[in-house]
PAKOL-300697 format. One record per residue (C-alpha): residue in three letters; x, y, z. Coordinates in nm, 2 decimals. Example, Ala and Ser with C-alpha at 12.3 -4.5 7.8 and 13.67 -1.06 7.14 Angstrom:
2
<mike ALA | c1 1.23 | c2 -0.45 | c3 0.78>
<mike SER | c1 1.37 | c2 -0.11 | c3 0.71>
//
This chain:
317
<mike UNK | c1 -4.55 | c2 1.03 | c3 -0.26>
<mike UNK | c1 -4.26 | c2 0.90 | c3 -0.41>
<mike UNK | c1 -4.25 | c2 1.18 | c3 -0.67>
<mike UNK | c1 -4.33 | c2 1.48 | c3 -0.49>
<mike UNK | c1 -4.04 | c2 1.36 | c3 -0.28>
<mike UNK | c1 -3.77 | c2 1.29 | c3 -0.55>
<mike UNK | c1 -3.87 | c2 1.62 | c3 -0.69>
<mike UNK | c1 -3.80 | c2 1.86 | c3 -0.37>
<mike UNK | c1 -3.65 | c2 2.17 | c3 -0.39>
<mike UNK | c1 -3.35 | c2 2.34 | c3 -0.23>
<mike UNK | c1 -3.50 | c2 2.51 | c3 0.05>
<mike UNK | c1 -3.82 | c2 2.22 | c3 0.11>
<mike UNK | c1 -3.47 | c2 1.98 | c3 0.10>
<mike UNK | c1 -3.36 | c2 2.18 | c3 0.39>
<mike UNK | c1 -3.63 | c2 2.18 | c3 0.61>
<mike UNK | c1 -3.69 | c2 1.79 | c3 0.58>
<mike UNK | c1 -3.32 | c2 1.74 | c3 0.70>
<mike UNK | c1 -3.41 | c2 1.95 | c3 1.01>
<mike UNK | c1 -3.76 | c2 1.74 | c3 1.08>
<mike UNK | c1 -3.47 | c2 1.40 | c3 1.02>
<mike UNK | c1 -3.23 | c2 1.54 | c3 1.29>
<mike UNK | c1 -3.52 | c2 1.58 | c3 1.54>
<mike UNK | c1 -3.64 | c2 1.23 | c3 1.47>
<mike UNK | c1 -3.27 | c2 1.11 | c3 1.51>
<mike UNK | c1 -3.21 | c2 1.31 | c3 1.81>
<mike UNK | c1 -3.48 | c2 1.11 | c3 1.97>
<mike UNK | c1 -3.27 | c2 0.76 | c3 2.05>
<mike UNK | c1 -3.09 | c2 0.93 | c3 2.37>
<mike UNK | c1 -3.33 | c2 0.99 | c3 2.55>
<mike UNK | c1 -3.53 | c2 0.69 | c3 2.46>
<mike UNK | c1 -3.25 | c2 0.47 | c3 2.55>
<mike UNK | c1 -3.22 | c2 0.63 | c3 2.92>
<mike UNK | c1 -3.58 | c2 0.46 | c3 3.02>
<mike UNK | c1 -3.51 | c2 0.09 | c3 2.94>
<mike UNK | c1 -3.54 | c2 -0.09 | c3 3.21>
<mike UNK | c1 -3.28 | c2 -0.43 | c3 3.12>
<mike UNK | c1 -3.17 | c2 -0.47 | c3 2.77>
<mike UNK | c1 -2.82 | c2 -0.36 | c3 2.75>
<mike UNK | c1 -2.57 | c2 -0.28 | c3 2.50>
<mike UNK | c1 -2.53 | c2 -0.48 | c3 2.20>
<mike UNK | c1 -2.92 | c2 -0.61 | c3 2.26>
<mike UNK | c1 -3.02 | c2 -0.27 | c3 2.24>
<mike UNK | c1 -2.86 | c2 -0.24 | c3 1.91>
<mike UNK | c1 -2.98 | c2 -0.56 | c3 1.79>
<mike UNK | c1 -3.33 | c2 -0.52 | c3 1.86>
<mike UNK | c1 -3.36 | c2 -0.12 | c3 1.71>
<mike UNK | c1 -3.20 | c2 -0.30 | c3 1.37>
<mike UNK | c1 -3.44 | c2 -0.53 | c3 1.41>
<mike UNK | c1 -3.74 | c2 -0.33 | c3 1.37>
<mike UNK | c1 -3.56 | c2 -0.10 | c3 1.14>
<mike UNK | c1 -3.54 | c2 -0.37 | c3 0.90>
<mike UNK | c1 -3.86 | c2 -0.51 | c3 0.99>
<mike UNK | c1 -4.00 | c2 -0.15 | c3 0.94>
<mike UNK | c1 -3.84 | c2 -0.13 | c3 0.58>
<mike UNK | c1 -4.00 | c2 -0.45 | c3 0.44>
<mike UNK | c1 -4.29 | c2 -0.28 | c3 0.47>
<mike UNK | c1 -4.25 | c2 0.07 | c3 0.39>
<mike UNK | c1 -4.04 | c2 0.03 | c3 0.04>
<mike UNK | c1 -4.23 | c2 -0.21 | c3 -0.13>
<mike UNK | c1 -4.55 | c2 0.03 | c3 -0.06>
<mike UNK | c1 -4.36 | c2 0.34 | c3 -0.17>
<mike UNK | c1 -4.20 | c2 0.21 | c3 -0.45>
<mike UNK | c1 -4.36 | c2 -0.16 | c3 -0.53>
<mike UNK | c1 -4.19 | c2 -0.46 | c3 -0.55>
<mike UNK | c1 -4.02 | c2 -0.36 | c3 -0.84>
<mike UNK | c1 -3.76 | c2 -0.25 | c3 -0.59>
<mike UNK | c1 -3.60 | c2 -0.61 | c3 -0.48>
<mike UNK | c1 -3.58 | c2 -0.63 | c3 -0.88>
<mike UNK | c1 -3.38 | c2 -0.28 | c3 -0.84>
<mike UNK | c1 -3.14 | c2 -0.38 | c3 -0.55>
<mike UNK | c1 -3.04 | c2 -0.72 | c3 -0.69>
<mike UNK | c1 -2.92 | c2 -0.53 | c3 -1.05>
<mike UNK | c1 -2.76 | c2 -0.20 | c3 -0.83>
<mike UNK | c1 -2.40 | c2 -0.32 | c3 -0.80>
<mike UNK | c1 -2.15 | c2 -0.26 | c3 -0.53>
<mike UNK | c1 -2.25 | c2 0.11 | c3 -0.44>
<mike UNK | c1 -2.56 | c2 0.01 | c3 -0.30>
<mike UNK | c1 -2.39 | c2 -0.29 | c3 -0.05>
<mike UNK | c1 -2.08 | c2 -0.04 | c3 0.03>
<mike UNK | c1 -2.39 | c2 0.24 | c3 0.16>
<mike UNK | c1 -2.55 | c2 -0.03 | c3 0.35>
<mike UNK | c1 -2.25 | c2 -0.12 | c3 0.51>
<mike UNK | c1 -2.16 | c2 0.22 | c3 0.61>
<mike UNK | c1 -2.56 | c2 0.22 | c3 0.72>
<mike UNK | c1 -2.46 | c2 -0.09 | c3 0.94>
<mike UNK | c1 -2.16 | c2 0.09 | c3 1.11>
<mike UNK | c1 -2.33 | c2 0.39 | c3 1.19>
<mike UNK | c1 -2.67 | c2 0.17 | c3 1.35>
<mike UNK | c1 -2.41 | c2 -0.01 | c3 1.57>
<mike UNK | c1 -2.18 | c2 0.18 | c3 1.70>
<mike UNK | c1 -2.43 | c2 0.47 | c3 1.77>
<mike UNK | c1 -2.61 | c2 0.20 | c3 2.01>
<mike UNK | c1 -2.31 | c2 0.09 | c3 2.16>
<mike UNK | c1 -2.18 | c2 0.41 | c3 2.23>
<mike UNK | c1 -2.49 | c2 0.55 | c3 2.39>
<mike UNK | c1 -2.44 | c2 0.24 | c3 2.66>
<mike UNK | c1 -2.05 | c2 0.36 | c3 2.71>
<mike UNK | c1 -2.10 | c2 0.75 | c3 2.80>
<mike UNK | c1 -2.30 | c2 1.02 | c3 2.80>
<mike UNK | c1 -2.58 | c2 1.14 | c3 2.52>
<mike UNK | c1 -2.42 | c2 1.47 | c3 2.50>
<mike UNK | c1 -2.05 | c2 1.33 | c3 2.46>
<mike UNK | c1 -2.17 | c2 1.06 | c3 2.16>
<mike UNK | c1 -2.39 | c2 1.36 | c3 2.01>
<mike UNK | c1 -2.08 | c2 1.58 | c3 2.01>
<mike UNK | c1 -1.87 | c2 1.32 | c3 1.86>
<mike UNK | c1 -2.12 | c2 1.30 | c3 1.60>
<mike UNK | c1 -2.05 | c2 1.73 | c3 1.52>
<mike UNK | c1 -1.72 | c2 1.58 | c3 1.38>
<mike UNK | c1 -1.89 | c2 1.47 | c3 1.06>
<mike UNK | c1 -1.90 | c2 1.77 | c3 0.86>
<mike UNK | c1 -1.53 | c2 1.82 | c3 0.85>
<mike UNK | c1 -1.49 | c2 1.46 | c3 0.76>
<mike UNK | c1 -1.75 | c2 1.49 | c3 0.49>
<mike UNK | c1 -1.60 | c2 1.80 | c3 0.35>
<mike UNK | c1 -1.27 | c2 1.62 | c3 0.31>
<mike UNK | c1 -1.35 | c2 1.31 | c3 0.19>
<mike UNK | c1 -1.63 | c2 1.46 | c3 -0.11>
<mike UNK | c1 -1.35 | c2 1.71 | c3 -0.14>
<mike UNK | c1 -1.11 | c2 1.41 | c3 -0.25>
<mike UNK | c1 -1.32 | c2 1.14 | c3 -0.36>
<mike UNK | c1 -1.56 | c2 1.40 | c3 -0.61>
<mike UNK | c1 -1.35 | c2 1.70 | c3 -0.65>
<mike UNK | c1 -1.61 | c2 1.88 | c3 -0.49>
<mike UNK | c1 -1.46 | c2 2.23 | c3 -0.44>
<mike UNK | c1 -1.63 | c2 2.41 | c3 -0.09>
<mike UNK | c1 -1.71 | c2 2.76 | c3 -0.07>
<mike UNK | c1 -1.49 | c2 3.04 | c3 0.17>
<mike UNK | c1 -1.82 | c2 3.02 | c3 0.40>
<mike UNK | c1 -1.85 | c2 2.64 | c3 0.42>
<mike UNK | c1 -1.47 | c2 2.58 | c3 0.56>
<mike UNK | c1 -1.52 | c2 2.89 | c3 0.80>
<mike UNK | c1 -1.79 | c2 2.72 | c3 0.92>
<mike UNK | c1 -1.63 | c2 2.36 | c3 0.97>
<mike UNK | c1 -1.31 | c2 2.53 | c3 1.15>
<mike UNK | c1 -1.59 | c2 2.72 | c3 1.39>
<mike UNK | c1 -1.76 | c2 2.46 | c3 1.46>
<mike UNK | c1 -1.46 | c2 2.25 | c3 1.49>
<mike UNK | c1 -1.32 | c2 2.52 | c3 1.80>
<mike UNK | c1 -1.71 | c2 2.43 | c3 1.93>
<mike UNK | c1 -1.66 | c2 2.00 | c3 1.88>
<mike UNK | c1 -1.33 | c2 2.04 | c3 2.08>
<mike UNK | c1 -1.44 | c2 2.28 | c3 2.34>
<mike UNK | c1 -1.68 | c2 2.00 | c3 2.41>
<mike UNK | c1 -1.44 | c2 1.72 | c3 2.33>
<mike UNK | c1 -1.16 | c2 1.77 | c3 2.61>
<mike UNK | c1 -1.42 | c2 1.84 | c3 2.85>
<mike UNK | c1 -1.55 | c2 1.51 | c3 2.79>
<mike UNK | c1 -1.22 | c2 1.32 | c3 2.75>
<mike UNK | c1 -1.14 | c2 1.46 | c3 3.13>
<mike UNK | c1 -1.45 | c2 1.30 | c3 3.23>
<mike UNK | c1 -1.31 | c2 0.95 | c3 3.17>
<mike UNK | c1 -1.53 | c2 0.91 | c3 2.85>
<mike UNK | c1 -1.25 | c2 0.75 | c3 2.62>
<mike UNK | c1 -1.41 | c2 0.43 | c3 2.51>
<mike UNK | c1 -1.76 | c2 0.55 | c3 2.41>
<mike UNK | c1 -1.59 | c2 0.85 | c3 2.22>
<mike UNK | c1 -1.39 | c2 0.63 | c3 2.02>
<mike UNK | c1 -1.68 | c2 0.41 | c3 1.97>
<mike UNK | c1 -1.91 | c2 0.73 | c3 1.85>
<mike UNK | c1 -1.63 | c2 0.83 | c3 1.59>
<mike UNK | c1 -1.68 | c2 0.56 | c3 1.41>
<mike UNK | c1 -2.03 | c2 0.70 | c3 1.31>
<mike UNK | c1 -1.91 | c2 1.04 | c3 1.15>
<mike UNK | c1 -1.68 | c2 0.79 | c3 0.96>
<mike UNK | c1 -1.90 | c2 0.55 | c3 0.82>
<mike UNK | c1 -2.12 | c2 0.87 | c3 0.73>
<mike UNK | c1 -1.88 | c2 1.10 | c3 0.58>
<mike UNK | c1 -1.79 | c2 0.75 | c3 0.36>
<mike UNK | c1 -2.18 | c2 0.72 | c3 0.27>
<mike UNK | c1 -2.29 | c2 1.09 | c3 0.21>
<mike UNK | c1 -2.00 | c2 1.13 | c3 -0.08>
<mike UNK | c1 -2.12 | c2 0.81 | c3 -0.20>
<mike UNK | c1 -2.48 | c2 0.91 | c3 -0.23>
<mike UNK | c1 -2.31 | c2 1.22 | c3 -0.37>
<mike UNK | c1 -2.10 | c2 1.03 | c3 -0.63>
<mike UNK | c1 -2.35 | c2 0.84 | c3 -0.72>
<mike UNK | c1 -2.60 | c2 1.16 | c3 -0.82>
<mike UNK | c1 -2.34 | c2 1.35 | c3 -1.00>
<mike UNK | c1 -2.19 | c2 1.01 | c3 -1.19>
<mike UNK | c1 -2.58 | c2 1.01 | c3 -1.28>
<mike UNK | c1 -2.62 | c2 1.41 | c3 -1.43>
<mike UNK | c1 -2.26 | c2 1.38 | c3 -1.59>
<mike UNK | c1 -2.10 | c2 1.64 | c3 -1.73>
<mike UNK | c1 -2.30 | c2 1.70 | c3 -2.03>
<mike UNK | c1 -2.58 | c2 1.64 | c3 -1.77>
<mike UNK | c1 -2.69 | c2 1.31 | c3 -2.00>
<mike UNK | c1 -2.51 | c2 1.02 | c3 -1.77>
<mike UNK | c1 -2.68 | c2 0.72 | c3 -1.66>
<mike UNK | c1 -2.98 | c2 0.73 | c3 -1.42>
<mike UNK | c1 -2.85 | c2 0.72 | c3 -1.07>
<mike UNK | c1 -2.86 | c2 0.42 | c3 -0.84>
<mike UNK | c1 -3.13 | c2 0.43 | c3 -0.60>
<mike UNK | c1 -2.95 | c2 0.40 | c3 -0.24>
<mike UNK | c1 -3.29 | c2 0.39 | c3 -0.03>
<mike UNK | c1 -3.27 | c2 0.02 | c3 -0.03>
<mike UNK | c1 -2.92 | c2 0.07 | c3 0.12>
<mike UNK | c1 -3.05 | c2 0.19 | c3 0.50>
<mike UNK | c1 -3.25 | c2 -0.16 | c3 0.45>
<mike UNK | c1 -2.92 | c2 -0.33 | c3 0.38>
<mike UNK | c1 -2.78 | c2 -0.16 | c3 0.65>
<mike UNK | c1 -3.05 | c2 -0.26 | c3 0.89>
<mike UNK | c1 -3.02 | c2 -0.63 | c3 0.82>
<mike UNK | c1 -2.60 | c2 -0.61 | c3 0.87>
<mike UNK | c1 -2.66 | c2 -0.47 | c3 1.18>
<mike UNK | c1 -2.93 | c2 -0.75 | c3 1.35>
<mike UNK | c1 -2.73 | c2 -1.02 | c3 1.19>
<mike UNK | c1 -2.40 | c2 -0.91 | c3 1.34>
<mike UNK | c1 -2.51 | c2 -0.83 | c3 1.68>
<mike UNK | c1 -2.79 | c2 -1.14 | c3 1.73>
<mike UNK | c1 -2.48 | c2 -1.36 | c3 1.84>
<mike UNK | c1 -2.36 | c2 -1.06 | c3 2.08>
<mike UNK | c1 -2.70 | c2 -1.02 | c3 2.23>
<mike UNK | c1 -2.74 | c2 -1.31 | c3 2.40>
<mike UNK | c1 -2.87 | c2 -1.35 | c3 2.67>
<mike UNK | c1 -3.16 | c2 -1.13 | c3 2.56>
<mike UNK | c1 -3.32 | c2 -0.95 | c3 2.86>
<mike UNK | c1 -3.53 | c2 -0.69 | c3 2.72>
<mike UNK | c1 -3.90 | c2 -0.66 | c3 2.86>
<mike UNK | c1 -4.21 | c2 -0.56 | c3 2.71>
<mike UNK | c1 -4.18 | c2 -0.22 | c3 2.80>
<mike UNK | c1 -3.79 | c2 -0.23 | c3 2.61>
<mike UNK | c1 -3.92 | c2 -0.36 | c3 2.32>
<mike UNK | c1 -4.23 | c2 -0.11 | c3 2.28>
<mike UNK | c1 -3.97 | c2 0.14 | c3 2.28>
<mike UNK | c1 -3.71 | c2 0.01 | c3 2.04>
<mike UNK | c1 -3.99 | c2 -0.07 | c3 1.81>
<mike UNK | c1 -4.08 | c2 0.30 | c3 1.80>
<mike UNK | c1 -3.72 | c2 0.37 | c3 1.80>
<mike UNK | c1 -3.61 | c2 0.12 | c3 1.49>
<mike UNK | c1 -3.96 | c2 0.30 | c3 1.31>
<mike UNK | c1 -3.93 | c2 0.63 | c3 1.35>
<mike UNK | c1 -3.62 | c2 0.74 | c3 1.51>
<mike UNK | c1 -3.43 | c2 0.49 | c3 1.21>
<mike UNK | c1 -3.60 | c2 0.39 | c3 0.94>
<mike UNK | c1 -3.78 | c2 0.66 | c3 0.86>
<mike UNK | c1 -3.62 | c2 0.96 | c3 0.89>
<mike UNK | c1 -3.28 | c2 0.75 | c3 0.71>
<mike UNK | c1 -3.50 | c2 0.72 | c3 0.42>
<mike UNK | c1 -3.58 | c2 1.11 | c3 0.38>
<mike UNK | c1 -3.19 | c2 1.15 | c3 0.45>
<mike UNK | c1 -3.16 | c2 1.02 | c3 0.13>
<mike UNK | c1 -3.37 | c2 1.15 | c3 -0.03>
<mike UNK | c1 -3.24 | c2 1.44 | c3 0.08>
<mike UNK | c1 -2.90 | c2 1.39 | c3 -0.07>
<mike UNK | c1 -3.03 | c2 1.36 | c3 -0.36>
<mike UNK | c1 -3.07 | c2 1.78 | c3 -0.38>
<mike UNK | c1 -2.83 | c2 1.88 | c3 -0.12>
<mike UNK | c1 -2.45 | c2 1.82 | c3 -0.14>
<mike UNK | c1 -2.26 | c2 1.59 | c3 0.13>
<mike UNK | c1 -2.14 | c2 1.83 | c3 0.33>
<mike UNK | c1 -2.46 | c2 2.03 | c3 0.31>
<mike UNK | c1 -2.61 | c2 1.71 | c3 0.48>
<mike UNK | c1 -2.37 | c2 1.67 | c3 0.71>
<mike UNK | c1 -2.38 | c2 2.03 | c3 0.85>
<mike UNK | c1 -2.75 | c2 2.05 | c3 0.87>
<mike UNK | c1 -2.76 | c2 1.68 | c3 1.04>
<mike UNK | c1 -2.59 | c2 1.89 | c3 1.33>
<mike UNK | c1 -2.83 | c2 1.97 | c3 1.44>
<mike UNK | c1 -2.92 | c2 1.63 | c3 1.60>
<mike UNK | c1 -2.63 | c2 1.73 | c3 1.90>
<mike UNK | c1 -2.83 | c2 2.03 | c3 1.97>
<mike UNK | c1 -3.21 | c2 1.83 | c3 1.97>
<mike UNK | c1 -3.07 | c2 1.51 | c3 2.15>
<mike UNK | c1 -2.83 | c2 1.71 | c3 2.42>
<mike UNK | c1 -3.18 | c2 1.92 | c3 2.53>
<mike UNK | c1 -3.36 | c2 1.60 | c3 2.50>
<mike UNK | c1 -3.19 | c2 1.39 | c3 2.71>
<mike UNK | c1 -3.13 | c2 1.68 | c3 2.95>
<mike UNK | c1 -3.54 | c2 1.76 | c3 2.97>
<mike UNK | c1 -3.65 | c2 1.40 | c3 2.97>
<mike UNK | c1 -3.33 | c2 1.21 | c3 3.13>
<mike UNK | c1 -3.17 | c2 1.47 | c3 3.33>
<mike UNK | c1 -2.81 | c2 1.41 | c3 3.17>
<mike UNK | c1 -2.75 | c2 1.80 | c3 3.24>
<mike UNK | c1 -2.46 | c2 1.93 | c3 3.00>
<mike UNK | c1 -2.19 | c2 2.12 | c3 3.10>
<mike UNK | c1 -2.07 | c2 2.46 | c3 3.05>
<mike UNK | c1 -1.82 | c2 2.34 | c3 2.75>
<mike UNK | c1 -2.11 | c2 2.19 | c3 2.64>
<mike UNK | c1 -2.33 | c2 2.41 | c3 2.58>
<mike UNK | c1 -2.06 | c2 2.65 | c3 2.50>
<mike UNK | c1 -1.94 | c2 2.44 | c3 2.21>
<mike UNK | c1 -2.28 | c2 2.37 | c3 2.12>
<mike UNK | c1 -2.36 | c2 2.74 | c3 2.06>
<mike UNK | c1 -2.09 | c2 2.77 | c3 1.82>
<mike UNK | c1 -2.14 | c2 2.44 | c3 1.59>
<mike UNK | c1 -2.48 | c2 2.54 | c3 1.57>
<mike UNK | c1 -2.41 | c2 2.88 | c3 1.50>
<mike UNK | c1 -2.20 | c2 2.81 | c3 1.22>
<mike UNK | c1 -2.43 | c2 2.56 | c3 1.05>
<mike UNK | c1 -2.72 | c2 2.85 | c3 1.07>
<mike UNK | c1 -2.49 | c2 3.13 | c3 0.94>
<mike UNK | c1 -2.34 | c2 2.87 | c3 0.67>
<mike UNK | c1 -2.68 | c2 2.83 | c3 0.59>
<mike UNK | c1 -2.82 | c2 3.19 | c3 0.55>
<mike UNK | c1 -2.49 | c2 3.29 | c3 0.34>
<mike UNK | c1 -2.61 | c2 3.04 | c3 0.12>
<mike UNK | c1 -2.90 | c2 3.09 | c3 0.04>
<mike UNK | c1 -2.83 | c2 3.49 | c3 0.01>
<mike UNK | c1 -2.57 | c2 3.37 | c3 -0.26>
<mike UNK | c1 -2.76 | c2 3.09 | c3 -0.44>
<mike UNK | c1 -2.96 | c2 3.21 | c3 -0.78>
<mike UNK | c1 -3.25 | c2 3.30 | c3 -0.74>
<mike UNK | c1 -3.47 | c2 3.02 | c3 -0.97>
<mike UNK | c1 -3.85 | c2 2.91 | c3 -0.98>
<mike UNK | c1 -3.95 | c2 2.71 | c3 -0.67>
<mike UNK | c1 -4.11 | c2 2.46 | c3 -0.88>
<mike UNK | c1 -3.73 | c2 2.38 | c3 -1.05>
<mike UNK | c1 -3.69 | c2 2.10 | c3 -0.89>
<mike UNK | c1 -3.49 | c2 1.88 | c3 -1.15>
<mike UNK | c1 -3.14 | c2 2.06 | c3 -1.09>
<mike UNK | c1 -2.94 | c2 1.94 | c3 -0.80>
<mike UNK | c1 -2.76 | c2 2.15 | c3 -0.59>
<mike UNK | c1 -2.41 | c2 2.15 | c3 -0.55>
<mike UNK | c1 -2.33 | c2 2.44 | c3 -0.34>
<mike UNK | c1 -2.24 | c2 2.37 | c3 0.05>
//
């Protein structure tokens, strides 16, 4: 497993990121049908099993050999978890402050904070197409932004932006770390695995919020659904994030993990009745539309190479 998914092409890349957006997009309406844990114990608890989920999962994918690995990987690995840790928590948090939509939309701001920070931080130079399609989507994310902001929903958007931070920060990490690997003769050192790091994350993120939890009043039925939540809304599809970045480019990432605010905003309007509003789904239409016409222009554009080449990573956004 562990090869065939270290060796994915472009396009197979692509279509894994949209499965990992639908699996993320899950945690909003999830969240809407607990019945009593609250806030910071909701947080606490879908770390938990994140963490608890990992322990398992790595060691079976890539043997023990792996807490040998993240003991010798240096401070790239613990500076990914963190941003991991920030991005659990204050996604949680903010979900308990305002709306689904408005913490999904918030979310839509990470492309354009990816794109500048890999554009600084690797020298990363974007494509025509790829800045059209942040400044498009940006008219979309603020379309939705002041609608929200004249709702009242101050604190949870401030909360949310700290996720498109903390994963602009890790995505040209991931990315720095891959092309510090391929160097510029394309013989550098092997790369760092960061997989370990959304463990890391996962276990900054229970410790920190245990003390804020208290008193815990989740029931059975909020546990059962956090468990599923920390498995396979987090843990998993994290992991195939990264992996992920392994072919695409940060920004590449970032755009196509937009699609999450389309996913969550329909499922928390089918399952928990938080019906969007007309700037909504408005400025929906366009940061989705420019992730899918990004998208199509590159791939018209991109060389046309053997579907089994699977060792070159792609740099193009």
């Amino acid at each position: 497993m562990q090869t065939k998914l270290m060796k994915l092409t472009h396009g197979r890349a692509v279509a894994l990121m949209v499965l990992v957006a639908l699996l993320w997009s899950t945690a909003g309406v999830v969240t809407r049908h607990l019945e009593a844990a609250r806030a910071f114990e909701v947080t606490f608890w879908r770390s938990f099993f994140t963490a608890m989920a990992l322990l398992v999962i790595l060691p079976l994918w890539q043997g023990r050999a792996i807490w040998a690995r993240m003991a010798r990987a240096g401070w790239v690995l613990w500076a990914s978890g963190a941003c991991w840790a920030i991005m659990f928590t204050a996604f949680m948090v903010a979900l308990t402050l305002t709306t689904v939509a408005n913490v999904l939309i918030t979310l839509a701001a990470g492309p354009l904070l990816t794109a500048l920070v890999s554009r600084f931080v690797t020298g990363h130079r974007l494509p025509g197409r790829t800045w059209t399609a942040i400044v498009v989507a940006g008219a979309g994310i603020g379309s939705m932004f002041v609608s929200q902001l004249a709702a009242g929903s101050v604190a949870g958007t401030l909360v949310a932006f700290c996720v498109p931070m903390a994963a602009a920060a890790n995505w040209t990490l991931v990315q720095r770390n891959r092309l510090k690997a391929h160097g510029d003769s394309g013989q550098g050192s092997p790369p760092i695995d960061l997989v370990p790091a959304v463990l890391v994350g996962a276990l900054i993120s229970t410790l920190l919020t245990l003390p804020l939890a208290w008193p815990m009043a989740a029931s059975g039925h909020d546990l059962l659904l956090l468990a599923g939540l920390g498995t396979f809304q987090l843990a998993v599809p994290c992991v195939l994030s990264v992996v992920c970045a392994r072919v695409l480019s940060a920004p590449e990432v970032s755009l196509l993990a937009l699609l999450e605010v389309l996913f969550g905003t329909l499922l928390a309007w089918a399952g928990a009745g938080e019906a969007p509003g007309g700037n909504v789904l408005w400025g929906g239409t366009l940061v989705i539309g420019a992730l899918l016409v990004n998208e199509y222009l590159g791939w018209r554009s991109r060389p046309k190479a053997s579907e089994t080449d699977t060792e070159r990573p792609s740099i193009v956004a």
